[in-house]
Structures are given as structure tokens and as C-alpha cells.
C-alpha positions as CSV (number, residue, x, y, z in Angstrom):
1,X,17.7,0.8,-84.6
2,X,21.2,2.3,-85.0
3,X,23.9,0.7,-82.4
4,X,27.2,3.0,-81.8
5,X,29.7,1.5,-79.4
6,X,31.6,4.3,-78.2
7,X,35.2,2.9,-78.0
8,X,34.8,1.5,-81.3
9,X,34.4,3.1,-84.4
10,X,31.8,0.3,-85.0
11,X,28.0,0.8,-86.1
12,X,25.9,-2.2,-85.9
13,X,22.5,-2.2,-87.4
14,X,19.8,-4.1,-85.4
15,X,16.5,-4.8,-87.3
16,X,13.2,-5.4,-86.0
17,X,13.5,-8.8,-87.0
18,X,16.1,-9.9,-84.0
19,X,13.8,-8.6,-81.1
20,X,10.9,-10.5,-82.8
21,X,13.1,-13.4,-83.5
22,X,14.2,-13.6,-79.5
23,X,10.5,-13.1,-78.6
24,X,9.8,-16.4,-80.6
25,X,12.3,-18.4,-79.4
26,X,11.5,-17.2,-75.6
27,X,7.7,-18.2,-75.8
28,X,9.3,-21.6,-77.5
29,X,11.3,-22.4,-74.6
30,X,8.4,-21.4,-72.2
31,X,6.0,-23.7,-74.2
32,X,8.6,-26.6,-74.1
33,X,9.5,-25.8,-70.2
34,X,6.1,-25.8,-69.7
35,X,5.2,-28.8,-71.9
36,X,8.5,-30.8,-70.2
37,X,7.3,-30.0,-66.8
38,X,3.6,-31.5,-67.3
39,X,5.0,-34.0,-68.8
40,X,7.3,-35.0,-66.1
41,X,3.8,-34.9,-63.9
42,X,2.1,-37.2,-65.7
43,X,4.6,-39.5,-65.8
44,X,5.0,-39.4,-62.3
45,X,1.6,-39.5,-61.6
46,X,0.9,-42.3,-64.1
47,X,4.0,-44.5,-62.2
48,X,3.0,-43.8,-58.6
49,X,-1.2,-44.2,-58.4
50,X,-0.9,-47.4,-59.5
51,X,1.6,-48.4,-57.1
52,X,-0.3,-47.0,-54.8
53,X,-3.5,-48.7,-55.6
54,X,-1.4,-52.5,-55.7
55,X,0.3,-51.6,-52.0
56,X,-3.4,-50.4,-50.6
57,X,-4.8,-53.5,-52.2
58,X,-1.8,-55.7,-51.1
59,X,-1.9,-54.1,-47.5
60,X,-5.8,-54.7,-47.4
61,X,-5.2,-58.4,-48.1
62,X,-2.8,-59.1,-45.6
């Protein structure tokens, strides 16, 4: 695609190649964002149920 900025006598030549290049690296960082927040969940998860589980069983034995 040709590029003309007006107020410059400037012509800049996109290619196919940068669109499909952005479109890579914007389902990248969805994967990753994606990946990062189930992450986060499973950490969280993983911490708190067994905390849970000792209070329950601490509170039951009281």
C-alpha cells in the first residue's frame, strides 16, 4: 500500500508484511494475557483451598 503524507513530500511504502506482523504479535499478547491471567487463578486457587480446608478442619476441632 502506498502512504503520502500531505505536508511532507514523503512516500512511505507499507507492505503486507507489517499488518500481518502486528496481527502476530496482537494474538501473542492475547495468548500471554490470557495465559498470565489463568495462571494468576491457579495460583490463587492452589494457595487459598488449602487454607481453607486447614481453617475448616482447625475450626472443626476446636
Amino acid at each position: 500500500m502506498l502512504k503520502h503524507n500531505a505536508r511532507s513530500t514523503t512516500i512511505t511504502m507499507r507492505s503486507a508484511l507489517d499488518d500481518r506482523a502486528t496481527e502476530t504479535e496482537r494474538s501473542w499478547n492475547v495468548r500471554h494475557a490470557r495465559g498470565f491471567v489463568i495462571g494468576v487463578v491457579v495460583a490463587l486457587v492452589g494457595f487459598w483451598v488449602p487454607v481453607a480446608i486447614a481453617i475448616s478442619i482447625w475450626l472443626s476441632a476446636s
